[in-house]
Backbone as numpy.savetxt, mean C-alpha at the origin, in Angstrom:
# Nx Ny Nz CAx CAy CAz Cx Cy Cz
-12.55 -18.49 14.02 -13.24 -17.22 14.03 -12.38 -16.15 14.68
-12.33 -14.96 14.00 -11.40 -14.04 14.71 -12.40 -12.86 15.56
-11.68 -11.75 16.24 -12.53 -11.09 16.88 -13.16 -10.09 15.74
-14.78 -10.00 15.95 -15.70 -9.12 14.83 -15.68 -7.69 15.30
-14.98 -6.77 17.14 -14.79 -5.79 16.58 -13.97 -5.15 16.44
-12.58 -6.21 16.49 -11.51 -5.93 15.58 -11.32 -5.80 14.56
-11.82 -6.55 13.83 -12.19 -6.58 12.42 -12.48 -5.22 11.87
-14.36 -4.98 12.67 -15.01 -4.02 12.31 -13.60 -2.46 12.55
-13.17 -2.85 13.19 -12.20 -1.73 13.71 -11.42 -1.29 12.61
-10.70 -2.80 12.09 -9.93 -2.56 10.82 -10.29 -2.16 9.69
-12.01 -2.19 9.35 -12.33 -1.79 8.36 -12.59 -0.38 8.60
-13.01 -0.34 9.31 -13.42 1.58 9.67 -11.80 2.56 9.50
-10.79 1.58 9.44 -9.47 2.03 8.86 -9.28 2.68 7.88
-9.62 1.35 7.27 -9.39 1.22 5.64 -10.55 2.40 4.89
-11.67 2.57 5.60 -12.92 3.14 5.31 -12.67 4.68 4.91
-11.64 4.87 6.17 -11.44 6.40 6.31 -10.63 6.94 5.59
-9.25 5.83 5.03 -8.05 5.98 4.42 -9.05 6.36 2.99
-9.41 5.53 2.67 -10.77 5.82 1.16 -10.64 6.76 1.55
-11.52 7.17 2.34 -11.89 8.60 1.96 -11.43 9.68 2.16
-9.99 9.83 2.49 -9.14 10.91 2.61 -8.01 10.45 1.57
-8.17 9.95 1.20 -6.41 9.92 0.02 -6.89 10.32 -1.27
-5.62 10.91 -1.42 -5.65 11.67 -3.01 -5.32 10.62 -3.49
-5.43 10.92 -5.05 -5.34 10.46 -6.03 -6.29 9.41 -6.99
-7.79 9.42 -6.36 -9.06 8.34 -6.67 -9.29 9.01 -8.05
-9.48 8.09 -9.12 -9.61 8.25 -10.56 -8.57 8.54 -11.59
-7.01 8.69 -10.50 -5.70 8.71 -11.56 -4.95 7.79 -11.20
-4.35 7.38 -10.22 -3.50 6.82 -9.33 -4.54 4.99 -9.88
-3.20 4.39 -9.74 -3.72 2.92 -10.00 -4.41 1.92 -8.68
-5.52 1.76 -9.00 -6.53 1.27 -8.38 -5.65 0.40 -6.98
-4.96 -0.20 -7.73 -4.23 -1.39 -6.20 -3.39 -0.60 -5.40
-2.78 0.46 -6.41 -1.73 1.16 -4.82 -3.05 2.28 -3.71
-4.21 2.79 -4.37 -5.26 3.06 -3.53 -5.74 2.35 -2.72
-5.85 1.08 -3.17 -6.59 0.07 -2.15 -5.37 -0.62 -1.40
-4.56 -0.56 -1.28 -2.96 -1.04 -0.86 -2.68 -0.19 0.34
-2.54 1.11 -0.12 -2.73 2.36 0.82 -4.04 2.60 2.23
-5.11 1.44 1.43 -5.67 2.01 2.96 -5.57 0.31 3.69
-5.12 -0.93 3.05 -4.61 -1.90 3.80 -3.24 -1.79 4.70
-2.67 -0.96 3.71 -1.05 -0.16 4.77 -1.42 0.27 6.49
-2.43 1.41 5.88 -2.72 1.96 7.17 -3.22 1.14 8.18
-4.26 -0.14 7.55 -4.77 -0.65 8.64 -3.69 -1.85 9.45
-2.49 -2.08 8.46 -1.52 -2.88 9.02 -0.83 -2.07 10.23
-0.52 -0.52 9.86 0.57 -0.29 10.73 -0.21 0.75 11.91
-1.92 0.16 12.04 -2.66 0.13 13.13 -2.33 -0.88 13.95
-1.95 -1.67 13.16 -1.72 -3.12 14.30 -3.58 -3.89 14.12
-4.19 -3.62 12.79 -5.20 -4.20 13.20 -5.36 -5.32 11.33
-4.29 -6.29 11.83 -4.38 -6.58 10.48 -6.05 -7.61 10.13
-6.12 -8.14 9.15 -7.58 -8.95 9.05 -7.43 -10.74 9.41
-7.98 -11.16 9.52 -7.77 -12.68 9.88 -7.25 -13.04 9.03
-7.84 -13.27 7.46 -7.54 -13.89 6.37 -5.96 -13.32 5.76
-5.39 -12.47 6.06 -4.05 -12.03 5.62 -3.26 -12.88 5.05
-2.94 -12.72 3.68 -1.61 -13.69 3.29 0.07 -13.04 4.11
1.28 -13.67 4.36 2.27 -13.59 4.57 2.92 -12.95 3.29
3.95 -12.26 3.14 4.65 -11.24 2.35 5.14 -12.76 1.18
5.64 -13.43 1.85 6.75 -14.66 1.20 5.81 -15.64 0.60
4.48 -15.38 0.66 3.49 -16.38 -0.27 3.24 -15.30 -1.42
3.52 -13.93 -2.06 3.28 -13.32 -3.01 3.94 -13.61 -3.65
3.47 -13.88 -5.22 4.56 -14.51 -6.25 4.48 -12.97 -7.35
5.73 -12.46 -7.44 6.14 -11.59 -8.26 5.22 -11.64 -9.88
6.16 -12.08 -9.59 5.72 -12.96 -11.87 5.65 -11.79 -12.63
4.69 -11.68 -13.34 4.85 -10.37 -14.30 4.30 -9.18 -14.06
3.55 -9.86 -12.73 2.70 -8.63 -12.49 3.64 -7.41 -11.65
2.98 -6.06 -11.30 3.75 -5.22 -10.40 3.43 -4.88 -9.18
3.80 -4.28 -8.67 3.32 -4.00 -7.20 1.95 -3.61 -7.13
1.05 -2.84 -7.80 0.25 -1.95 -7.76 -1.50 -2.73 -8.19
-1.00 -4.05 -8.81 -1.62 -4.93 -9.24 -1.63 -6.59 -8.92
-1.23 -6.56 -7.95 -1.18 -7.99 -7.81 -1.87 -8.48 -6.24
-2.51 -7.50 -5.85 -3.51 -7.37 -4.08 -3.10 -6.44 -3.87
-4.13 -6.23 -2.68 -4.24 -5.30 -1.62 -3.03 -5.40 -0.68
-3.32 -6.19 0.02 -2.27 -7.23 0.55 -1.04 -7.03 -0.03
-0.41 -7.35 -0.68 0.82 -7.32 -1.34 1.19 -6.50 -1.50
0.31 -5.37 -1.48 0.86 -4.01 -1.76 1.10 -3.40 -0.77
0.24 -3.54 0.61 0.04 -3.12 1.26 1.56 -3.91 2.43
2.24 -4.49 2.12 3.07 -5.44 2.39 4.47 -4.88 2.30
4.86 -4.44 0.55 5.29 -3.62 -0.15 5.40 -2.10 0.07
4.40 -1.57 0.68 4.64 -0.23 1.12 5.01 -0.38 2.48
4.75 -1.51 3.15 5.91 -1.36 4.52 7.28 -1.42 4.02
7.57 -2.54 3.44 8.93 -2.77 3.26 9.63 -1.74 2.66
9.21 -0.72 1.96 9.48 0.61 1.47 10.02 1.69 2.53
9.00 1.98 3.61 9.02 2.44 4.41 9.82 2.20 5.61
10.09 0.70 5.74 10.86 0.40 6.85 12.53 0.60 6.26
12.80 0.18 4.70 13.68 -0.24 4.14 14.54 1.46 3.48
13.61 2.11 3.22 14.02 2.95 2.31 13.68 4.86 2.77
12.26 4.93 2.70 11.66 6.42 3.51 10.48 5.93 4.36
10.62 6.32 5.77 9.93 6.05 6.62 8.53 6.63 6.35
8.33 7.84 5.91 6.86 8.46 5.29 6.53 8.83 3.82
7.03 7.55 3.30 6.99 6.97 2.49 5.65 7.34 1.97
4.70 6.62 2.35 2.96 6.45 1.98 2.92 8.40 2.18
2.91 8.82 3.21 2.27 10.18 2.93 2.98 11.15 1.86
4.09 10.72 1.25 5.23 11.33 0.43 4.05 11.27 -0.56
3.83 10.02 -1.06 3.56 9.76 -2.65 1.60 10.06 -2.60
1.11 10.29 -1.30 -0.47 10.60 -1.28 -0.53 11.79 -1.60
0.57 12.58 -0.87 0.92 14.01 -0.96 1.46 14.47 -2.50
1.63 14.10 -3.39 2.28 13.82 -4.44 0.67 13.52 -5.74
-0.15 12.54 -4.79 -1.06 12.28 -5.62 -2.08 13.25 -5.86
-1.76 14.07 -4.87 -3.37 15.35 -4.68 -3.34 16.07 -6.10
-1.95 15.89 -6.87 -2.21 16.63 -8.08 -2.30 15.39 -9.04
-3.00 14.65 -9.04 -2.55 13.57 -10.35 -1.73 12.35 -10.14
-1.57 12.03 -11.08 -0.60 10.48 -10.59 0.35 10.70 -11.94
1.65 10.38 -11.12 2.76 9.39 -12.64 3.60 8.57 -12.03
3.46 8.13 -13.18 4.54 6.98 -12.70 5.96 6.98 -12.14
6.43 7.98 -12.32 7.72 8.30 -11.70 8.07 8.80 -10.51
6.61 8.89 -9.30 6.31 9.31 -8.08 7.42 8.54 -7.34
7.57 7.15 -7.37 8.84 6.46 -6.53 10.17 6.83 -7.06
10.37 7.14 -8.24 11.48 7.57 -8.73 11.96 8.83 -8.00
10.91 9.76 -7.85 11.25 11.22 -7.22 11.51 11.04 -5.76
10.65 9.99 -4.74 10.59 9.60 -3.60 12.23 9.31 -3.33
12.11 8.20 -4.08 13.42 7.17 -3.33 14.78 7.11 -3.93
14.89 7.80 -5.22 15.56 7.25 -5.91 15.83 6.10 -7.01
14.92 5.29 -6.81 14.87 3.83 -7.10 13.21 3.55 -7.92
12.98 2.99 -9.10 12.06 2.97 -9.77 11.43 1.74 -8.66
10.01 1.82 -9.27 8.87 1.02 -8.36 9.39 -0.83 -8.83
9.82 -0.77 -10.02 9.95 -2.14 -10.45 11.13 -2.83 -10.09
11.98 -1.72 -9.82 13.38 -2.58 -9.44 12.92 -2.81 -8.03
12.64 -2.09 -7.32 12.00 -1.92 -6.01 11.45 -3.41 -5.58
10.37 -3.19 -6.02 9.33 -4.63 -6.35 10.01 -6.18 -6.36
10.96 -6.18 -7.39 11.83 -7.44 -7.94 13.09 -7.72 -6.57
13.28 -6.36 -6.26 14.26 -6.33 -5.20 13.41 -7.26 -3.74
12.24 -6.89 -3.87 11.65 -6.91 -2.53 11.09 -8.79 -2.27
């Protein structure tokens, strides 16, 4: 059993990230829900059940679709690896819409090579 109001803590994270990030109804569903697991990671308030980065299996899927978790995993390693404000670059980016070429403009580097790299 882990602590419940840590937990509760971490969700009131994730709760708030919802409801302040652009891009809800264009932007692909997992990097939204990825984005507010990010935040609650680099609260330091991760969830009990958390998978490890090195149990995500690539395969065909992409970053944006394959968990929360994973994504949320993925936008650290972005951030630590590549642009440190990274996540607010591409939220800031989303307030008008979503495309796909948002990491392209960010980093240089498309989301998939990114991904395969990671």
């Amino acid at each position: 059993q882990g602590d419940v109001t840590r937990e509760i803590e971490g969700l009131i994270y994730e709760q708030m990230t919802n409801a302040w990030i652009n891009g809800i109804g264009a932007a692909p569903p997992g990097l939204l829900t990825g984005i507010a697991k990010f935040v609650r990671l680099k609260a330091g308030l991760p969830p009990d059940n958390q998978f490890e980065p090195d149990e995500f299996v690539t395969g065909t899927k992409g970053p944006w679709d394959v968990g929360s978790y994973a994504t949320a995993h993925f936008l650290v390693y972005l951030e630590d690896s590549f642009q440190s404000d990274f996540v607010a670059l591409i939220n800031r980016k989303m307030a008008d819409g979503w495309n796909e070429s948002f990491t392209w403009q960010i980093l240089g580097l498309s989301v998939e090579k990114l991904w395969h790299e990671w």
